[in-house]
C-alpha positions as CSV (number, residue, x, y, z in Angstrom):
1,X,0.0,0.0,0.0
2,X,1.3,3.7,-0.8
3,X,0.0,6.6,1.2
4,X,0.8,10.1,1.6
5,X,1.0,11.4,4.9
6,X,0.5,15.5,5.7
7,X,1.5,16.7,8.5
8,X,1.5,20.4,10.3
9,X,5.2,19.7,11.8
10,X,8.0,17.1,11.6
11,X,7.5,15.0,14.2
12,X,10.8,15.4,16.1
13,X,12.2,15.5,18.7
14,X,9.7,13.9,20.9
15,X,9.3,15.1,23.7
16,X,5.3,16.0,23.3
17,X,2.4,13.9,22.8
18,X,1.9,15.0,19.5
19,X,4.9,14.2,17.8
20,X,5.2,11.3,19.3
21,X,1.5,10.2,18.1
22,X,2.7,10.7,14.7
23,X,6.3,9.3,14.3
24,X,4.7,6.3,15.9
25,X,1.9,6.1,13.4
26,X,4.7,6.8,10.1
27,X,7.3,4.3,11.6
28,X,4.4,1.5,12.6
29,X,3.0,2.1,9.3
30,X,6.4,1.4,7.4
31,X,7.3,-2.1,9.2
32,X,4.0,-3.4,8.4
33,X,5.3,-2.8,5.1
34,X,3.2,0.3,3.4
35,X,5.1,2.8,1.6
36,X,4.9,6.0,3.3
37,X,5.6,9.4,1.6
38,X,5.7,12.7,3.9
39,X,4.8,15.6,3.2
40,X,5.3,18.3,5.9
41,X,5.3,22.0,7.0
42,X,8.1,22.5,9.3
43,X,7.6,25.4,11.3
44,X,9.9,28.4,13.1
45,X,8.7,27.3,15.8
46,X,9.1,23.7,15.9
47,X,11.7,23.5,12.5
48,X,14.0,20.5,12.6
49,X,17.2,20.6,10.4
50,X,17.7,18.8,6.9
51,X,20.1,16.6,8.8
52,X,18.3,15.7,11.3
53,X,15.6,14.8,9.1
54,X,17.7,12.5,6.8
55,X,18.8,10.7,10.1
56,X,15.7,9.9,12.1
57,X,13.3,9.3,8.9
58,X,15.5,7.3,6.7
59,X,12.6,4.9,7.3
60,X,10.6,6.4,5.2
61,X,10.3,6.4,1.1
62,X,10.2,9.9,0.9
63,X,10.5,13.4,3.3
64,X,9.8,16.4,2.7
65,X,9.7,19.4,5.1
66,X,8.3,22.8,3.4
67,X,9.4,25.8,5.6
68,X,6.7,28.2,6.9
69,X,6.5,31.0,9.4
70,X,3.2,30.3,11.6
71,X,4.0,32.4,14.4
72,X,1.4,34.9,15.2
73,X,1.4,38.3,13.4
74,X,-1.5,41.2,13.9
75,X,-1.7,42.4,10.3
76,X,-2.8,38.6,9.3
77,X,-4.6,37.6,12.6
78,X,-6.8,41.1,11.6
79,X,-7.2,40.3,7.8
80,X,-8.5,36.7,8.8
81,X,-10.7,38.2,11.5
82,X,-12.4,40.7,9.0
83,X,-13.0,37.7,6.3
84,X,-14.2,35.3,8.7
85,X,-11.1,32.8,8.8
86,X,-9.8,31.1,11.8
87,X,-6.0,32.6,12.1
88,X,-5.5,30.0,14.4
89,X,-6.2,27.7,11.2
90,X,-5.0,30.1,8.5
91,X,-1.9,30.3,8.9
92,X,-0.7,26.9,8.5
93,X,-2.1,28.0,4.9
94,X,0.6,28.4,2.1
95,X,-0.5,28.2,-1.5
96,X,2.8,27.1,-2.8
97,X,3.4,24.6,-0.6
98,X,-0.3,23.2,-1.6
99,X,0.7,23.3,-5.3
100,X,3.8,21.4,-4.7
101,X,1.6,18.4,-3.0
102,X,-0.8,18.7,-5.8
103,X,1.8,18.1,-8.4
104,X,3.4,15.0,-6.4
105,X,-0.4,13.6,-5.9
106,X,-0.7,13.8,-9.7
107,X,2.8,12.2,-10.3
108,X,2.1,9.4,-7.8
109,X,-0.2,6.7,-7.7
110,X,-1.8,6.6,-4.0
111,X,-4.0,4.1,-2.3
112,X,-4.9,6.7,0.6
113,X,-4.0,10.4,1.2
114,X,-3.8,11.1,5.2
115,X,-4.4,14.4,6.9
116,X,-2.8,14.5,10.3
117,X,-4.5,17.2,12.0
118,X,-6.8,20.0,11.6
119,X,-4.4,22.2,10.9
120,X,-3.9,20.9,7.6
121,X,-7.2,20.1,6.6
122,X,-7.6,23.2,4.9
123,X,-5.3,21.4,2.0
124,X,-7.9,19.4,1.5
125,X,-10.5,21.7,-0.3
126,X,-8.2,21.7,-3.6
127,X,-7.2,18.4,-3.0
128,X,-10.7,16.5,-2.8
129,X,-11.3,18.3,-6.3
130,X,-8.0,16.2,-8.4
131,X,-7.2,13.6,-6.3
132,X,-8.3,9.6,-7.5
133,X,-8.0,8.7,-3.6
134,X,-9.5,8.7,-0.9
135,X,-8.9,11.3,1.6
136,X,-8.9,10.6,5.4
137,X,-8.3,12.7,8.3
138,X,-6.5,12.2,12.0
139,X,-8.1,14.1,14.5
140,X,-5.7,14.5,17.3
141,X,-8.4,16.7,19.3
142,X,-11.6,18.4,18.8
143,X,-9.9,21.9,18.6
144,X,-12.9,24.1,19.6
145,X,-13.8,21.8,22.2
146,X,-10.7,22.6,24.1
147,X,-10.8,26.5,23.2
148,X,-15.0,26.3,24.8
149,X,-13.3,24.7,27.9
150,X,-10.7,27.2,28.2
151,X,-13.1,30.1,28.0
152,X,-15.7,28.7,30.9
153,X,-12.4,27.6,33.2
154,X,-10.9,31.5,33.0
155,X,-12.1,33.7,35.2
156,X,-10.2,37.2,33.5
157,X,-13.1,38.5,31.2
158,X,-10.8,39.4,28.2
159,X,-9.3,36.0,27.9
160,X,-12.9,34.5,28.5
161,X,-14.0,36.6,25.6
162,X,-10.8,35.9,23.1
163,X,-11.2,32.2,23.9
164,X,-14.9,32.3,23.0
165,X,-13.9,33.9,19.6
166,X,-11.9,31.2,18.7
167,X,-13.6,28.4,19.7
168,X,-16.4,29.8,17.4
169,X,-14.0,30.3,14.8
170,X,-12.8,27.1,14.7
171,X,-15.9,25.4,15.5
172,X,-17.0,27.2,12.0
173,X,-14.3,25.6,9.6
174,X,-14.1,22.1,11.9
175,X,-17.2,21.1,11.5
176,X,-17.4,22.3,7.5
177,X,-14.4,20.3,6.5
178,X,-15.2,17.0,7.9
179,X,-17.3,16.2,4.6
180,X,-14.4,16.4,2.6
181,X,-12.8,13.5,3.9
182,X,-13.5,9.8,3.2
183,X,-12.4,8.6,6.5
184,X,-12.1,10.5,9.7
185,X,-10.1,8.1,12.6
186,X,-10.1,10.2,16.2
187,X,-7.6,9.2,18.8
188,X,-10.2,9.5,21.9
189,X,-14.0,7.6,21.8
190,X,-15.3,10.7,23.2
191,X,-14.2,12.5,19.9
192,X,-15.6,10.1,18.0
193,X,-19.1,10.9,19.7
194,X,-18.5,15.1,18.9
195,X,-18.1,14.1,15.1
196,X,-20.9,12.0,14.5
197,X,-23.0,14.5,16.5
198,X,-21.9,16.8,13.3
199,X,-23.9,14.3,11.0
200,X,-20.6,12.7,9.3
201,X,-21.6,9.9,7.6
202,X,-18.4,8.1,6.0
203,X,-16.1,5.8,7.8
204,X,-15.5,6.8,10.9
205,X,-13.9,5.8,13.7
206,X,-11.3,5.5,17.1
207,X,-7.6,4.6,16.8
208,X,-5.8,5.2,20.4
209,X,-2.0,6.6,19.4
210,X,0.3,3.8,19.7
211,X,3.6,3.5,21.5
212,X,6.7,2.2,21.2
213,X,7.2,-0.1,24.2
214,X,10.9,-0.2,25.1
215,X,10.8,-0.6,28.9
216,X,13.5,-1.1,30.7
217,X,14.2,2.1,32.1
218,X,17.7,2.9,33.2
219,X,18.3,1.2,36.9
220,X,17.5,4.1,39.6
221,X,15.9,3.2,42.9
222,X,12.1,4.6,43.3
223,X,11.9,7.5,45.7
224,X,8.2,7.0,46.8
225,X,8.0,10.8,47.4
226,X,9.0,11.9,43.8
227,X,6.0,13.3,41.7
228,X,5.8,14.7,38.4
229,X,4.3,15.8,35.6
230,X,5.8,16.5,31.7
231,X,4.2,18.4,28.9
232,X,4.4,20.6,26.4
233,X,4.2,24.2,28.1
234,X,3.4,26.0,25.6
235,X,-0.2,24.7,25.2
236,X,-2.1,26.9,27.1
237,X,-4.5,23.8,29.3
238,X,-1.0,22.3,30.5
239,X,-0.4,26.1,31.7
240,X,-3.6,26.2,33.2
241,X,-3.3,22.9,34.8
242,X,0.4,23.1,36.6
243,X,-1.0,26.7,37.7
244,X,-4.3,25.6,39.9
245,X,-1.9,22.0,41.2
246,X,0.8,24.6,42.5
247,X,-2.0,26.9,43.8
248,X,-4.7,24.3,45.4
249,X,-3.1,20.8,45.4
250,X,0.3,20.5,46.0
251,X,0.5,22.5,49.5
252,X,-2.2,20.4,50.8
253,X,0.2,17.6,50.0
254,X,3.0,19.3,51.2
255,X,1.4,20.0,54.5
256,X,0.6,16.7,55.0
257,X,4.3,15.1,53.8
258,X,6.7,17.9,54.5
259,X,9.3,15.8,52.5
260,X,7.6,15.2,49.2
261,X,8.8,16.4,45.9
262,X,7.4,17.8,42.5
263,X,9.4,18.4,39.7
264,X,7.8,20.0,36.6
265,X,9.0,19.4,33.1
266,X,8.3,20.0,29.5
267,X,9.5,21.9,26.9
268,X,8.8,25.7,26.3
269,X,8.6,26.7,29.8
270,X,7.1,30.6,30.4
271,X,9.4,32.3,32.4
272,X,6.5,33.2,34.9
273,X,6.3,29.1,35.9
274,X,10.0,30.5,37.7
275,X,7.8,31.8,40.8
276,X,6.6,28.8,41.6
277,X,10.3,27.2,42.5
278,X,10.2,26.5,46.1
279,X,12.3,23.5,48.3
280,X,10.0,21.3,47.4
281,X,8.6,22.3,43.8
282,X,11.3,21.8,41.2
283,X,10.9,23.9,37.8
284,X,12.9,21.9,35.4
285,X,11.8,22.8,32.0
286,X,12.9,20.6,29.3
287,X,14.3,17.2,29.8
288,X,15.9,15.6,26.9
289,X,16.0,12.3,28.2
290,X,13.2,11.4,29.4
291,X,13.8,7.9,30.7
292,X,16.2,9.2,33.1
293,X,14.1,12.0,34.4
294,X,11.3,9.6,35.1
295,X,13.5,7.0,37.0
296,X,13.3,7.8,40.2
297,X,10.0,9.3,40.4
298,X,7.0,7.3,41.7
299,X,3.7,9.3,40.6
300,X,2.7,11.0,37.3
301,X,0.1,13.8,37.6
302,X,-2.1,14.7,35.0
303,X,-4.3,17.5,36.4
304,X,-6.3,19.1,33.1
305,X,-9.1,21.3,33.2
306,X,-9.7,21.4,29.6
307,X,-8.5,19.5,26.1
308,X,-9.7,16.9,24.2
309,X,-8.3,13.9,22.5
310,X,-6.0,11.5,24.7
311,X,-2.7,12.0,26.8
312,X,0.2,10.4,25.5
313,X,2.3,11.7,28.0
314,X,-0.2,9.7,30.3
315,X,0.1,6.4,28.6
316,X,3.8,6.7,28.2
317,X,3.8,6.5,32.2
318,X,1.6,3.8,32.2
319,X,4.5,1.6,30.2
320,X,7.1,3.3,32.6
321,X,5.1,1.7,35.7
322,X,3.8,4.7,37.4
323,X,1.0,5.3,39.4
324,X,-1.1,7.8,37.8
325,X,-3.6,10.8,39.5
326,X,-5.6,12.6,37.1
327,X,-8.3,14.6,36.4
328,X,-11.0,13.2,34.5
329,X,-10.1,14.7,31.6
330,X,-6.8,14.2,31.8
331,X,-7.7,10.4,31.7
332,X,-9.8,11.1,28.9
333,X,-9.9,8.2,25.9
334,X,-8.1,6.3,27.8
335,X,-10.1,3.1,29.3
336,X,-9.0,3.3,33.0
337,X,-10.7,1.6,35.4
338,X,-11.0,4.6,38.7
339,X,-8.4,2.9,41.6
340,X,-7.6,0.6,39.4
341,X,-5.3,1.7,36.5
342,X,-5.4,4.8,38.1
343,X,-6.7,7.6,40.6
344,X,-9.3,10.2,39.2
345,X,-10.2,13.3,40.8
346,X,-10.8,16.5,40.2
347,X,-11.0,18.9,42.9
348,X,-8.2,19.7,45.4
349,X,-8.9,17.8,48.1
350,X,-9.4,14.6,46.0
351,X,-6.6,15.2,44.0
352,X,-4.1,15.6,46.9
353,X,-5.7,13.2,49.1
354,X,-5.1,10.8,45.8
355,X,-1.4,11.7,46.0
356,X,-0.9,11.3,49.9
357,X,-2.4,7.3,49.7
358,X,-0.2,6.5,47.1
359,X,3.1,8.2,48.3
360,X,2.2,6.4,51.7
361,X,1.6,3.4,50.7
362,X,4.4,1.6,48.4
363,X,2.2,-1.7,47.7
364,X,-0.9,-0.2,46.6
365,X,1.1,2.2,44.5
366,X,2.8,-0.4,42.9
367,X,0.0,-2.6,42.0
368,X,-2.1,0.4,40.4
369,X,1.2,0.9,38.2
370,X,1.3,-2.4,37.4
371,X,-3.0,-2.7,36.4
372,X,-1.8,0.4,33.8
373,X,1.1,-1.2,32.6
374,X,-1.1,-4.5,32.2
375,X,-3.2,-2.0,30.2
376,X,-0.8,-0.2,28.3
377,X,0.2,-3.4,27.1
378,X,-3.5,-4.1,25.6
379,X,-4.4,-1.3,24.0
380,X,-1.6,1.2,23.1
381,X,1.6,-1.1,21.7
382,X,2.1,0.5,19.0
383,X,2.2,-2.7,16.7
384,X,-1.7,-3.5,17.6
385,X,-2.7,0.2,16.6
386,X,-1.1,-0.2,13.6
387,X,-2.9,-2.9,12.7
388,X,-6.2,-0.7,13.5
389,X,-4.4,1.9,10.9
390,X,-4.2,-0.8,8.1
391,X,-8.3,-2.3,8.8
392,X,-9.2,1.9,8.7
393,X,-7.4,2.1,5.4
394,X,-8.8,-0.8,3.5
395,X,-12.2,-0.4,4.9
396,X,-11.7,3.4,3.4
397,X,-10.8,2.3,0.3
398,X,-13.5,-0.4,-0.3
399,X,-16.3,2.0,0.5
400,X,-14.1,4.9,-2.2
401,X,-16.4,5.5,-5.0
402,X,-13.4,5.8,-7.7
């Protein structure tokens, strides 16, 4: 089989959930043997080199990063207000970079053509109208969903209104461009819901990202009193959620386990996280091994107030054998069992008292982390999923109308 993959960004390094949900997908894809060509912006902001490229996706039977600009700039974010765009959206929008795919679709000969992500759906409007495949999308997350969530959870008015703008914005061109696809595969059940909600009638469908299982984690003894969490900190709900655990959770942890640590991780840290540095909360920003980071530490927190989609960074510590405390949207798509694969709560009280129990008491601890290990194992090895990839794909293709 020969598909084209699009992608907003190349997928490296990986230190956020998702690039890691896409190298997965093109390197699972290409040992089960399909052909996999990929097309990709590659962004200031996230840009990866040519060499680096060449190194880490000589897998593939083809790369090819296109360089855009998408940061933010007022004279477009106004001209896409005033003709009713989402800017958000828009500017992963580059004409040549869409005429260069067009001519490769018509020099090639593929079985599928694979969107990964809204933010390159808008490709698809020209694309549907030459193309002889079929076209199907990955929904990572239900954008405006998160954006609706972030605007009720805010309390400063101005924010509340800006996030309200775009979630409408976005609502606008998400729900028009699901039509244009063939296949639509979300990574969380609950996404899955939100689109056929929207009337889509075509294949459609759930596949959980898969990882790469290479336990084994570097040998470091288990301090029991070690928590963390790691995200990307540049998305504004992992902001939002490290900000109300410092504020509400982690001093009524503290208070109750004087010797307990936090450490905080991810990549992009805002300088204001800084203030929150105390003896016993640990700024780190980004770790570039993350194996060695997570070694000694016992508990994973995953306390989100708004997103959609599923946590990789969640599952990831599930196959590193840690006990898990989240909110229940952190655990969101993910089939956890409540005390079982891991604790849910979401208020303060239940969120630290979820955090004392475990740090003070190794063997229940240790058996939740084994339960979401055990269920890791089932549902996210990233050789299962891609097997859910290749049924999506055929079953795509034999309902195409060519």
């Amino acid at each position: 089989m020969k598909v084209l993959v699009i992608g907003s960004r190349i997928p490296y390094p990986l230190h956020d959930g998702g690039a890691i949900a896409t190298f997965n997908m093109l390197k699972g894809l290409t040992d089960a043997g399909v052909e996999v060509h990929y097309f990709s912006i590659n962004t200031k902001k996230h840009f990866v080199d040519q060499y680096t490229v060449n190194n880490h996706f000589s897998f593939l039977k083809k790369i090819k990063p296109f360089y855009l600009d998408t940061d933010i700039k007022l004279k477009s974010a106004l001209k896409s207000f005033f003709m009713g765009g989402s800017y958000n959206l828009d500017r992963f929008y580059n004409s040549d970079f869409e005429n260069e795919l067009i001519q490769y679709i018509q020099s090639q000969n593929f079985k599928i053509i694979h969107f990964e992500g809204l933010y390159v759906a808008k490709y698809a409007y020209n694309i549907s109208q030459m193309a002889n495949s079929p076209l199907v999308l990955r929904q990572h997350n239900i954008e405006y969903k998160i954006w609706e969530t972030l605007a009720s959870n805010t309390k400063a008015i101005h924010k509340k209104i800006i996030f309200k703008f775009f979630a409408k914005q976005i609502k606008q061109f998400e729900t028009r461009v699901l039509d244009l696809f063939d296949g639509i595969a979300t990574i969380a059940k609950t996404d899955e819901s939100v689109i056929s909600q929207h009337n889509y009638l075509n294949t459609l469908t759930t596949i959980p990202a898969g990882i790469i299982n290479n336990t084994n984690p570097p040998e470091s003894k288990i301090n029991s009193k070690f928590v963390y969490h790691i995200g990307s900190m540049e998305w504004i709900p992992n902001q939002q959620a490290m900000l109300w655990f410092a504020e509400n959770v982690w001093k009524l942890v503290i208070n109750k386990i004087p010797d307990a640590h936090f450490y905080m991780a991810g990549k992009n840290m805002p300088d204001a996280f800084s203030k929150l540095q105390t003896e016993n909360f640990h700024v780190v920003g980004q770790v570039d091994d993350l194996k060695k980071f997570t070694a000694d530490k016992s508990i994973l927190v995953v306390p989100l107030m708004s997103g959609s989609g599923i946590r990789i960074k969640t599952i990831e510590g599930m196959f590193g054998k840690k006990a898990i405390v989240s909110t229940s949207i952190g655990a969101k798509g993910i089939d956890v069992i409540d005390k079982k694969h891991c604790y849910i709560a979401d208020n303060a009280e239940a969120f630290a008292n979820a955090l004392i129990e475990l740090i003070q008491n190794p063997v229940l601890r240790d058996t939740v982390s084994e339960n979401g290990y055990q269920l890791a194992l089932s549902n996210y090895d990233n050789q299962s999923v891609t097997k859910q990839w290749l049924s999506f794909y055929k079953e795509v293709i034999k309902n195409y109308d060519y």
